[in-house]
GUTI-188468 format. One line per field, with one value per residue: residue in three letters; x, y, z of N, C-alpha, C, O, CB in turn. Coordinates in nm, 3 decimals. Atoms other than C-alpha are relative to their C-alpha. Last residue first. Glycine has a CB too. Layout:
BEGIN
r ALA/... .
n_u X/... .
n_v Y/... .
n_w Z/... .
ca_u X/... .
ca_v Y/... .
ca_w Z/... .
c_u X/... .
c_v Y/... .
c_w Z/... .
o_u X/... .
o_v Y/... .
o_w Z/... .
cb_u X/... .
cb_v Y/... .
cb_w Z/... .
***
This chain:
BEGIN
r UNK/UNK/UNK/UNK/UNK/UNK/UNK/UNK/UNK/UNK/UNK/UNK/UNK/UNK/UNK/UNK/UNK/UNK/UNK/UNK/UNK/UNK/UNK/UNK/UNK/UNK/UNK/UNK/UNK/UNK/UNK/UNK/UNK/UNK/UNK/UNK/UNK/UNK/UNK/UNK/UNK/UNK/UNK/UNK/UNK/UNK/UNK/UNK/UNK/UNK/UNK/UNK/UNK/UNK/UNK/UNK/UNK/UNK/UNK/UNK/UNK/UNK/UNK/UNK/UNK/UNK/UNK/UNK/UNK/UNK/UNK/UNK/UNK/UNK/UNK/UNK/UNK/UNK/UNK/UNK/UNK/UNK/UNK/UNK/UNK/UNK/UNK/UNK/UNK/UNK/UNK/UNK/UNK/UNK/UNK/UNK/UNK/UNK/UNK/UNK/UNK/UNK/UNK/UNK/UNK/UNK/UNK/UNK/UNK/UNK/UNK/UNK/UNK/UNK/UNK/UNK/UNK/UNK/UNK/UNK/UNK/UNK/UNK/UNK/UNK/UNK/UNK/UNK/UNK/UNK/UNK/UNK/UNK/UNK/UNK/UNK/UNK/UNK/UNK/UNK/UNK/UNK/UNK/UNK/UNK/UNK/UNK/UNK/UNK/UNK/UNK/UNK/UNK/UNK/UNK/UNK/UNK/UNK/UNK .
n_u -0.146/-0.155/-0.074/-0.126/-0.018/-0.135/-0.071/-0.019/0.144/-0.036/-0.043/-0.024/0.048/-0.127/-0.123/0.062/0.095/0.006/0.170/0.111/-0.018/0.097/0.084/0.077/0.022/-0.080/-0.174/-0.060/0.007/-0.029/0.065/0.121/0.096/-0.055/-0.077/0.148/0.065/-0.094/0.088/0.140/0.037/-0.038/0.065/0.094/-0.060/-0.009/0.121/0.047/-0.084/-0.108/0.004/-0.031/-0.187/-0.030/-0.206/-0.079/0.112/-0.092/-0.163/0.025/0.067/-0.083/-0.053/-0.020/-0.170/-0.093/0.014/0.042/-0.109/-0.025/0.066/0.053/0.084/0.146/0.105/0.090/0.071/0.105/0.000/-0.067/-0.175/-0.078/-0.080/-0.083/-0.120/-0.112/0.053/0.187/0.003/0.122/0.050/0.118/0.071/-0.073/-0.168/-0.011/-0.115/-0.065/-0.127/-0.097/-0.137/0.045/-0.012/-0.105/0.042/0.160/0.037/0.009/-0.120/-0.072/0.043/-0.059/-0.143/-0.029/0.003/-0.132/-0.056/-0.172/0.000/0.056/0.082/0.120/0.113/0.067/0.169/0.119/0.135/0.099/-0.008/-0.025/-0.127/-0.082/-0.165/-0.052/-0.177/-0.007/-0.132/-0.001/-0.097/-0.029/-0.188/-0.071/0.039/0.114/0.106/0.065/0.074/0.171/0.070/0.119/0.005/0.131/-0.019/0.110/0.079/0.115/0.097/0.031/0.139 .
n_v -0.091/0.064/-0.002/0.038/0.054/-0.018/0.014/-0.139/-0.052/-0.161/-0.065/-0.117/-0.017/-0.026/-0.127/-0.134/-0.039/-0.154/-0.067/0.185/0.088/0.111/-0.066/-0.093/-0.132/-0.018/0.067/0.133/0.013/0.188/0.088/0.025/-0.088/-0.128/0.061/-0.044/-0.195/-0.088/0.031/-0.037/-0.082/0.039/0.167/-0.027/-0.081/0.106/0.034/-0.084/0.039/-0.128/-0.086/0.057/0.025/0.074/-0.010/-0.037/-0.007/0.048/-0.101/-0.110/0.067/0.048/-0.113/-0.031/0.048/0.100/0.028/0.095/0.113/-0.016/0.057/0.098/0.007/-0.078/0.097/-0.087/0.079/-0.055/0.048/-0.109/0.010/0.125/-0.072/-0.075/0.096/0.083/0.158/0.009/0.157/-0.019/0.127/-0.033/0.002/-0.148/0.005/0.178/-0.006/0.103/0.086/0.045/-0.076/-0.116/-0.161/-0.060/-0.114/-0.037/-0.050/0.157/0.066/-0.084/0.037/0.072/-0.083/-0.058/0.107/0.112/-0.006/-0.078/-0.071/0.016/0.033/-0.057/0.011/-0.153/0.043/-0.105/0.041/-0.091/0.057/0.186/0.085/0.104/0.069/0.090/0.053/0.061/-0.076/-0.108/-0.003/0.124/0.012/-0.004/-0.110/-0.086/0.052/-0.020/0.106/0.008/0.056/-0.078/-0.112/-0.069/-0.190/-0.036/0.171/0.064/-0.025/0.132/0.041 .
n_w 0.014/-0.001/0.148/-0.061/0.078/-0.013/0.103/0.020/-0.060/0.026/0.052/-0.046/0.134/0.092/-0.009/0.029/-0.117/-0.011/0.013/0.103/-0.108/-0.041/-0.086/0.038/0.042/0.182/0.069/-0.005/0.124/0.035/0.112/-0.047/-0.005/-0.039/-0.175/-0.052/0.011/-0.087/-0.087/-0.048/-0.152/-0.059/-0.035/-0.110/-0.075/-0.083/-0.034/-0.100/-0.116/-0.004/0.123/0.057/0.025/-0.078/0.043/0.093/0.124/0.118/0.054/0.036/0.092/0.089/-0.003/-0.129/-0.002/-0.046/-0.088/0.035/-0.028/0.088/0.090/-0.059/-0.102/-0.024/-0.093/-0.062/-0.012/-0.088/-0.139/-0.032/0.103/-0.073/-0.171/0.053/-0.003/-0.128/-0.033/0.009/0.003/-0.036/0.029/-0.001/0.131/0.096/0.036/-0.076/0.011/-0.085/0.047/-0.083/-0.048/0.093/-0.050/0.067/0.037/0.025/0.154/0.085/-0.047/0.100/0.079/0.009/-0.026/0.144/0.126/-0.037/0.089/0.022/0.133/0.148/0.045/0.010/-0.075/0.031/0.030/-0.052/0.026/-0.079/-0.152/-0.006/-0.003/-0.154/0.029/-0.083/0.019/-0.130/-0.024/0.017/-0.093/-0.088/-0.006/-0.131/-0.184/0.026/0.037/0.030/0.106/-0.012/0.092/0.060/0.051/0.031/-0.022/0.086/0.091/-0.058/0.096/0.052/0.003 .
ca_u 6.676/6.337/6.014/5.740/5.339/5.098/4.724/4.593/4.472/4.732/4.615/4.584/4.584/4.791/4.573/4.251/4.387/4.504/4.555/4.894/5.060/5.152/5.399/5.580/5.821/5.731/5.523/5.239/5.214/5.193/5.213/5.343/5.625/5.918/5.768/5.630/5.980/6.120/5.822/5.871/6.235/6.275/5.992/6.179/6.498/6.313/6.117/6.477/6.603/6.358/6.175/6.227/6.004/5.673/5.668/5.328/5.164/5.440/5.298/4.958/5.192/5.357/5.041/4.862/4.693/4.321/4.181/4.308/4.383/4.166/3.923/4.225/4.385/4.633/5.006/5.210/5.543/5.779/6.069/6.071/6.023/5.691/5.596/5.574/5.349/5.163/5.039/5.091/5.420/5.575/5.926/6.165/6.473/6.617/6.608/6.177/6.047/5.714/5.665/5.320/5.021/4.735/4.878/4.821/4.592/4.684/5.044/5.177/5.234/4.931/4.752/4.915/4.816/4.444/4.458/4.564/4.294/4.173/3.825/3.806/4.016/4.314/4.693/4.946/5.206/5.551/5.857/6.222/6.468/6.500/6.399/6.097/6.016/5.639/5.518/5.101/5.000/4.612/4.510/4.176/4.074/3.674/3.396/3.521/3.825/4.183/4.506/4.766/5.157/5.338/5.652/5.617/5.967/6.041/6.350/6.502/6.859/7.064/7.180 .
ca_v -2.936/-3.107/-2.848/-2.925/-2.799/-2.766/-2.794/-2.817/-3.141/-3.351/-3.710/-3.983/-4.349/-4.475/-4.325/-4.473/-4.830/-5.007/-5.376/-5.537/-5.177/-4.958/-4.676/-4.679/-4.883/-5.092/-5.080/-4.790/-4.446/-4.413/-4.010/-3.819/-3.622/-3.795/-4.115/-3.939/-3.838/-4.247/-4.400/-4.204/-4.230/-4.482/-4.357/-3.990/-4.107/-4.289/-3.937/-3.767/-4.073/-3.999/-4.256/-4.538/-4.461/-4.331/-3.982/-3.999/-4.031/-3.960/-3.746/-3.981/-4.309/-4.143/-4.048/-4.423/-4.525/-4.577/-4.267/-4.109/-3.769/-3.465/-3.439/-3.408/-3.099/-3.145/-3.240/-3.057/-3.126/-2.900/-3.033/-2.868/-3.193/-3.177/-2.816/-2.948/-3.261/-3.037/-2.874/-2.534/-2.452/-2.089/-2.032/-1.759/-1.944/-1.816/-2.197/-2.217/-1.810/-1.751/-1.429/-1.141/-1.124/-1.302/-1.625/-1.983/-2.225/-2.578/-2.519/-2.634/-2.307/-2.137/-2.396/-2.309/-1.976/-2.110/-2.309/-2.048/-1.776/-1.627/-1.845/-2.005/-1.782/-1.783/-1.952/-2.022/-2.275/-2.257/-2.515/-2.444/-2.682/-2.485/-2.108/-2.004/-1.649/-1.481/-1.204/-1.208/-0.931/-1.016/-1.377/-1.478/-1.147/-1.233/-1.121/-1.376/-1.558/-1.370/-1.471/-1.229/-1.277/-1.009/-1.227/-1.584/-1.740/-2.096/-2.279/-1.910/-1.805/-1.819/-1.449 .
ca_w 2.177/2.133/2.173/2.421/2.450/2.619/2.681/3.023/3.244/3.137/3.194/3.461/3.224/3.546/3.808/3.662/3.667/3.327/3.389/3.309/3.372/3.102/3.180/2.832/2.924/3.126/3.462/3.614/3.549/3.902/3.929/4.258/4.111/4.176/4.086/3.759/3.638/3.780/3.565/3.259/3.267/2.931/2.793/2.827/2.686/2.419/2.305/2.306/2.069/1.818/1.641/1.860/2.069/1.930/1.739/1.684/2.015/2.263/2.493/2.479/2.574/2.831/3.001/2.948/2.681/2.704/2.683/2.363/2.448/2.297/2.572/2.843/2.651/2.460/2.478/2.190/2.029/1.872/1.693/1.373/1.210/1.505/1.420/0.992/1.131/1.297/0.982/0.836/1.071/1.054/1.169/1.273/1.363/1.713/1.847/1.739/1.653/1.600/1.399/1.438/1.297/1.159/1.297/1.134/1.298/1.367/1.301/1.650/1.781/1.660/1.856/2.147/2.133/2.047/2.335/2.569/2.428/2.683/2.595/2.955/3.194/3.248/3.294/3.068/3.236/3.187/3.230/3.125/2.984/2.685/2.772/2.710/2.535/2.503/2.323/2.272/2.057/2.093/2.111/2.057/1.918/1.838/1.608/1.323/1.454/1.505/1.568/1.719/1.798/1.899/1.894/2.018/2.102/2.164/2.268/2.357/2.249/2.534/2.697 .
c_u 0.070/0.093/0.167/0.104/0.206/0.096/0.176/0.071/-0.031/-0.127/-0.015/0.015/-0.010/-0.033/0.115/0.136/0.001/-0.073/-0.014/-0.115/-0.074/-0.056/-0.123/-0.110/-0.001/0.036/0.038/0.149/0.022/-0.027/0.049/-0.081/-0.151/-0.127/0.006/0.006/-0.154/-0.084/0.105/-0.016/-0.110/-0.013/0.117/-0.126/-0.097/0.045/0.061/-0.096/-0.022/0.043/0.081/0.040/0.076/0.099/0.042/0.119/0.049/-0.064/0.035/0.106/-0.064/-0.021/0.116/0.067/0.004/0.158/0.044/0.001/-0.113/0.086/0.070/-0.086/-0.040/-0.075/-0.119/-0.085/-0.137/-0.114/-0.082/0.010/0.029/0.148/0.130/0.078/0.148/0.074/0.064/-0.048/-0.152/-0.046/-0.169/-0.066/-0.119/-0.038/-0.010/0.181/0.071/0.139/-0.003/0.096/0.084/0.131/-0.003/-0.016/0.156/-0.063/-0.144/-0.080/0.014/0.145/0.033/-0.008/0.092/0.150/0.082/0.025/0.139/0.070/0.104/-0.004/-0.057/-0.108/-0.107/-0.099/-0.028/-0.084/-0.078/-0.133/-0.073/0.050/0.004/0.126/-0.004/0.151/0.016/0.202/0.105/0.156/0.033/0.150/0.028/0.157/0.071/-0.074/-0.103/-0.125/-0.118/-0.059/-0.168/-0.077/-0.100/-0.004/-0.158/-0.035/-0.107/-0.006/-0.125/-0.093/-0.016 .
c_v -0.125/0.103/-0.085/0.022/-0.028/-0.022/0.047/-0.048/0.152/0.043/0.144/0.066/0.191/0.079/-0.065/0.107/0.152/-0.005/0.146/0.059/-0.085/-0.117/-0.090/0.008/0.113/0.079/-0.008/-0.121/-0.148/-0.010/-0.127/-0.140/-0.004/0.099/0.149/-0.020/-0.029/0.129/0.052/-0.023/0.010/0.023/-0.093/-0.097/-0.014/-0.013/-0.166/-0.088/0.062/-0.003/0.116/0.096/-0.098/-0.033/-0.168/0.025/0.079/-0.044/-0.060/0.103/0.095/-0.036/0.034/0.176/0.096/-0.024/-0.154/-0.058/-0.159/-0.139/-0.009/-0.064/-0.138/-0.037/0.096/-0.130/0.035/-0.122/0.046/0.014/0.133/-0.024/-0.108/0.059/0.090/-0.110/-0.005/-0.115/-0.003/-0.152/0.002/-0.144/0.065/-0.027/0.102/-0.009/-0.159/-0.045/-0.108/-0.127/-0.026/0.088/0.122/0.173/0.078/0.087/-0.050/-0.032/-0.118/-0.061/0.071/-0.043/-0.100/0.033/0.026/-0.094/-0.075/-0.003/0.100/0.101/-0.084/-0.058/0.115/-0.025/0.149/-0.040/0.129/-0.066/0.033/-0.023/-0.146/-0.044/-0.103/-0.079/-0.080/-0.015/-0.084/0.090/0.137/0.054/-0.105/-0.009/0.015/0.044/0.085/-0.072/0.072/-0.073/0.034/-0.032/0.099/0.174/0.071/0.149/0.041/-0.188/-0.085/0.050/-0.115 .
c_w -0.042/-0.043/0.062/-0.124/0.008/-0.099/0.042/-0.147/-0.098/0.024/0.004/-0.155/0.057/-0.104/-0.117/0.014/-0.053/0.122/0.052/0.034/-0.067/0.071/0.013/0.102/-0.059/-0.078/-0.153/-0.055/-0.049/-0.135/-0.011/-0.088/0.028/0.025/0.100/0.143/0.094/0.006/0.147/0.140/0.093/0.172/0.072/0.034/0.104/0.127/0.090/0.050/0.108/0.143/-0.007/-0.116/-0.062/0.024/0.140/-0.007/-0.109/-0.094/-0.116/-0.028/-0.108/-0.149/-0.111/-0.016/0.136/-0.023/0.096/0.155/-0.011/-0.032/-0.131/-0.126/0.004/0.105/0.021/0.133/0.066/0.013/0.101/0.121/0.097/-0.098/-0.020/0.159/-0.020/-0.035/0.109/-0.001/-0.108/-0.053/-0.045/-0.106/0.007/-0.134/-0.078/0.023/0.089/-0.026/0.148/-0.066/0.014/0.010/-0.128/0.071/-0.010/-0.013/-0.014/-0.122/-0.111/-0.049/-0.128/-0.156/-0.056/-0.006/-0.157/-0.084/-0.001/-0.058/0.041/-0.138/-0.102/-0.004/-0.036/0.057/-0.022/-0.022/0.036/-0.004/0.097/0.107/-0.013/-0.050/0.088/0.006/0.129/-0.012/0.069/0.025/-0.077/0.046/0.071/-0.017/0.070/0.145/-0.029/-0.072/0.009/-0.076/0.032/-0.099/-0.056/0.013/-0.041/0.035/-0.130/-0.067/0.086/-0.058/-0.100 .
o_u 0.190/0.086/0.244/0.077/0.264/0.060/0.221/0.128/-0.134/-0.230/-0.118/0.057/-0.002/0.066/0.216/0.171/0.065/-0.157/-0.002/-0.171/-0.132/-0.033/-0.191/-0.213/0.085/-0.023/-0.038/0.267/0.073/-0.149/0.167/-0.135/-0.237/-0.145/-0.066/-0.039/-0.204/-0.149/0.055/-0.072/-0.123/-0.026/0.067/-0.207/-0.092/0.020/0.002/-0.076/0.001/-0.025/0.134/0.127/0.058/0.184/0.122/0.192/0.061/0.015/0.050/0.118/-0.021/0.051/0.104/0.044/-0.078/0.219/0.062/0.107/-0.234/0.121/-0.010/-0.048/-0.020/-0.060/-0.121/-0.106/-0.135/-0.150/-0.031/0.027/0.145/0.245/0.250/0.195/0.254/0.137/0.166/-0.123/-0.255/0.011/-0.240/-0.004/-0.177/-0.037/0.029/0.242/0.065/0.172/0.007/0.067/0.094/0.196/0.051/-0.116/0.262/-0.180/-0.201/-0.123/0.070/0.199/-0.004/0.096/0.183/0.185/0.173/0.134/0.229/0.157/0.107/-0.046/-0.023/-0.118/-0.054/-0.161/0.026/-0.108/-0.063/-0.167/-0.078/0.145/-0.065/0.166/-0.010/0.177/-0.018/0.267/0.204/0.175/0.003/0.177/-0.002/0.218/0.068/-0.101/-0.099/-0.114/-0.092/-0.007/-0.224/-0.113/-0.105/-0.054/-0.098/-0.015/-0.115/0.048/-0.103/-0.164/0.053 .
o_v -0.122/0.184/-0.056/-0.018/0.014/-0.084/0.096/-0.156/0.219/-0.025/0.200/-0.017/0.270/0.143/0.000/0.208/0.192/-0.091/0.190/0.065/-0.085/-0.221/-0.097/0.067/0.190/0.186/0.012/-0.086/-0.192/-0.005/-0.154/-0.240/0.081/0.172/0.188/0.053/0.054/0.161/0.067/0.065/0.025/-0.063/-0.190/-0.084/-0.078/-0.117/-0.205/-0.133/-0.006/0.020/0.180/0.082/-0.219/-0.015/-0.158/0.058/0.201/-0.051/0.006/0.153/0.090/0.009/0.114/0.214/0.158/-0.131/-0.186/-0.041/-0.168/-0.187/0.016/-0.169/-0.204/-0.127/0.207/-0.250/0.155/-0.185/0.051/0.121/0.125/-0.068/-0.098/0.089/0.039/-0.181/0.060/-0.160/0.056/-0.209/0.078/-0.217/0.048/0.081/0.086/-0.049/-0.180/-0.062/-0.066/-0.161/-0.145/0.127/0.132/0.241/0.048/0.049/-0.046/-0.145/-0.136/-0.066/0.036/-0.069/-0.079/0.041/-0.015/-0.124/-0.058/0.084/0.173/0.213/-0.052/-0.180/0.222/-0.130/0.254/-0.123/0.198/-0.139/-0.027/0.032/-0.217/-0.088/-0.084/-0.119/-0.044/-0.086/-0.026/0.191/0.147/0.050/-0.086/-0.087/0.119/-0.012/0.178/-0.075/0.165/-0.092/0.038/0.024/0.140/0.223/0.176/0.220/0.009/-0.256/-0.174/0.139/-0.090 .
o_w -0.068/-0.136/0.154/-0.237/0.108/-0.199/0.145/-0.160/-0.089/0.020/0.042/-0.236/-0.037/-0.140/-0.144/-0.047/-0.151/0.151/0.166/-0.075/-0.175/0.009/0.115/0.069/-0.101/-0.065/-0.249/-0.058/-0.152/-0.151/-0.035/-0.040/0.006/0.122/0.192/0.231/0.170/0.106/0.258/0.205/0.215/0.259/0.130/0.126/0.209/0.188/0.190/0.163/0.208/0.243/-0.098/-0.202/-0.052/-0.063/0.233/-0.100/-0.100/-0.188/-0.219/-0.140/-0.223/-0.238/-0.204/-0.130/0.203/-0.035/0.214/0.215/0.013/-0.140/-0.221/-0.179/-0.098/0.187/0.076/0.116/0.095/-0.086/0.213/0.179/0.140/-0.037/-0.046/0.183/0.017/0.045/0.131/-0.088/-0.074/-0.146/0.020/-0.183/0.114/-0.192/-0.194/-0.077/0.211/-0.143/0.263/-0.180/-0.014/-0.087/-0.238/0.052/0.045/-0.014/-0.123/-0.145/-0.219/-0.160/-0.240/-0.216/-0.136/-0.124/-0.228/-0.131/-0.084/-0.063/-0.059/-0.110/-0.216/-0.003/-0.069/0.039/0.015/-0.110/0.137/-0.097/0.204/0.164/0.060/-0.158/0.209/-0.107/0.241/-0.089/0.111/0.094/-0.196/0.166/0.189/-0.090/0.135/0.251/0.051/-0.195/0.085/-0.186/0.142/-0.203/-0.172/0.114/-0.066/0.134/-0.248/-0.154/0.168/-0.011/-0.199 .
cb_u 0.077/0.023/0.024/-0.005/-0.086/0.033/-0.079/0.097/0.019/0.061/-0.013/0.129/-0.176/0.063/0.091/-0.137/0.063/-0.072/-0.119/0.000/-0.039/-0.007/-0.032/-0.041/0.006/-0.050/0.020/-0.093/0.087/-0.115/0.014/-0.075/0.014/0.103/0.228/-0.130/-0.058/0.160/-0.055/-0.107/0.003/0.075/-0.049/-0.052/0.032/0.053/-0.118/-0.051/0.127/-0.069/-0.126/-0.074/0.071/-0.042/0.128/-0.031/-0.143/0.090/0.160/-0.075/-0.096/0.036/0.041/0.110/0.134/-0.054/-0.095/0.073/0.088/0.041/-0.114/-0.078/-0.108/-0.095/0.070/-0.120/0.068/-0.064/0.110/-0.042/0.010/-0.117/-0.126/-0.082/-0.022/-0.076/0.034/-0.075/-0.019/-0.071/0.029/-0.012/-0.027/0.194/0.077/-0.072/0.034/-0.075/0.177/-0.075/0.019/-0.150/0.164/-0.024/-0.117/-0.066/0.106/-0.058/-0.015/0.023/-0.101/-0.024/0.044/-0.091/-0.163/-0.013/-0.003/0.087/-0.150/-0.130/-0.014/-0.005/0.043/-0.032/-0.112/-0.020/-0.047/-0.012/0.106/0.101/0.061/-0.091/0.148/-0.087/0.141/-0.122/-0.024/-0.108/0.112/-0.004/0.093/-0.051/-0.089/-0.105/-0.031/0.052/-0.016/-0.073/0.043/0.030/0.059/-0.109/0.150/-0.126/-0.139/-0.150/0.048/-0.027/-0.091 .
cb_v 0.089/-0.132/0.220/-0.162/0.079/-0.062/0.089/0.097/0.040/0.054/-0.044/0.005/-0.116/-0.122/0.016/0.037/-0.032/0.090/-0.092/-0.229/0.035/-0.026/0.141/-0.021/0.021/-0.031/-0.174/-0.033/0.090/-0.131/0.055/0.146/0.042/0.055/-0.078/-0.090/0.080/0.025/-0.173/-0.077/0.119/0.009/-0.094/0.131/0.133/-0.069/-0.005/0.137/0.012/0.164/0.044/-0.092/-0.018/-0.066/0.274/0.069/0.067/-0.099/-0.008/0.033/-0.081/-0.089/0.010/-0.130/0.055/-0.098/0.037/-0.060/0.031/0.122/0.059/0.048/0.093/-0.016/-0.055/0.079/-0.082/0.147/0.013/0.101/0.039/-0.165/-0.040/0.112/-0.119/-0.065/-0.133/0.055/-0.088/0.140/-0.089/0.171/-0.131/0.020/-0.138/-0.175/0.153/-0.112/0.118/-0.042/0.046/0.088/0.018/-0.021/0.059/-0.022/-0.071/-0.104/-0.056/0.145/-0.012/-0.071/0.040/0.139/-0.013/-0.083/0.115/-0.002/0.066/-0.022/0.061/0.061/0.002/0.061/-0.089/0.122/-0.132/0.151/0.020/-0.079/0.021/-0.173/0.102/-0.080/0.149/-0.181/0.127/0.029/-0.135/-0.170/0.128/-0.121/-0.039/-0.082/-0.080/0.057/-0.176/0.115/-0.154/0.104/-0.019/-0.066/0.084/-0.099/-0.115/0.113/-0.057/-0.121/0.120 .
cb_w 0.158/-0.104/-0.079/0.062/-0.111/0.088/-0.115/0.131/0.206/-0.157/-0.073/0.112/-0.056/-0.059/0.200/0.121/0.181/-0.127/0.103/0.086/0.145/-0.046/-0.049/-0.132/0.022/-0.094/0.036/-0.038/-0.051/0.085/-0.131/-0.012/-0.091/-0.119/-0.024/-0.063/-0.245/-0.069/-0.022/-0.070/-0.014/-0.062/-0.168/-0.029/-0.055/-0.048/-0.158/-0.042/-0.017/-0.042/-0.022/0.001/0.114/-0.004/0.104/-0.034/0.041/0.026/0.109/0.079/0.068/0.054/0.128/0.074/-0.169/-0.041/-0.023/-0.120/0.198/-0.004/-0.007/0.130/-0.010/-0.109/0.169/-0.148/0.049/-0.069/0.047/-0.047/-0.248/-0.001/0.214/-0.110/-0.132/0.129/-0.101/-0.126/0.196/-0.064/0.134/-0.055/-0.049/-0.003/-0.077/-0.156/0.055/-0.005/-0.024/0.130/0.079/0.054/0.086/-0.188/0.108/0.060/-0.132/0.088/0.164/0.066/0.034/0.098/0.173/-0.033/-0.038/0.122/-0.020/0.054/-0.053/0.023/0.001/-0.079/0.143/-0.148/0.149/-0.038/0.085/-0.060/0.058/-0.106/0.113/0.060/0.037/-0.012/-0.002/0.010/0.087/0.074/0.018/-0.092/0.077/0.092/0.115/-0.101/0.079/-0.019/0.038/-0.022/0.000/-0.037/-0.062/0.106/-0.148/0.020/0.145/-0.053/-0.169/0.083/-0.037 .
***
């Protein structure tokens, strides 16, 4: 069995009145993709947001490559290689997809992130998305489908 990427261990957070997240164990594998799906206020954000050291867990151990870990900034995830793509209202609206992913760790900075500015426009190809030319996806005049973004929080950890 492969140690996970990322591990979430009966994690709970807690806001005044409300359990946002309540025990939550989760494991992905590196290389793996999951989506968390629910309802508004289920507590997806917040999960994530535990993740990437914008709120700190009442409970429970996150675990990044079998390290247990706890972040109290997102700059502390991101050394610890965790990255996050937020929700839609959180992304800066004029860069392009690529561009937002990589916000703060631009390329150059970490050979994974140039990898996947190098690919961008192949990965989106494949998968429907014009992310337009260069690269980082920017075409000579932004159109609506290049600037497209994530629709769901998320988040990504370098192996």
């Amino acid at each position: 069995m492969t140690t996970p990427a990322v591990e979430f261990r009966d994690v709970t957070k807690r806001f005044p009145g409300v359990v946002a997240n309540d025990g939550v164990s989760l494991a992905v594998e590196a290389g793996s993709v999951h989506a968390l799906l629910g309802e508004n206020g289920a507590g997806k954000t917040t999960l994530m947001n535990v993740l990437y050291g914008l709120y700190e867990p009442d409970e429970g151990t996150i675990r990044v490559r079998g390290d247990p870990r706890s972040f109290d900034t997102p700059r502390d995830a991101i050394d610890a290689g965790v990255g996050m793509i937020h929700q839609h209202f959180m992304l800066v609206d004029d860069m392009t997809v690529v561009e937002n992913v990589t916000l703060g760790n631009e390329p150059g900075r970490w050979p994974l992130l140039d990898d996947v500015a190098s690919h961008a426009g192949a990965l989106a190809a494949r998968a429907g998305v014009d992310v337009g030319a260069g690269p980082l996806g920017r075409p000579s005049t932004p159109t609506r489908s290049s600037r497209t973004s994530p629709s769901a929080s998320g988040s990504a950890s370098r192996s």
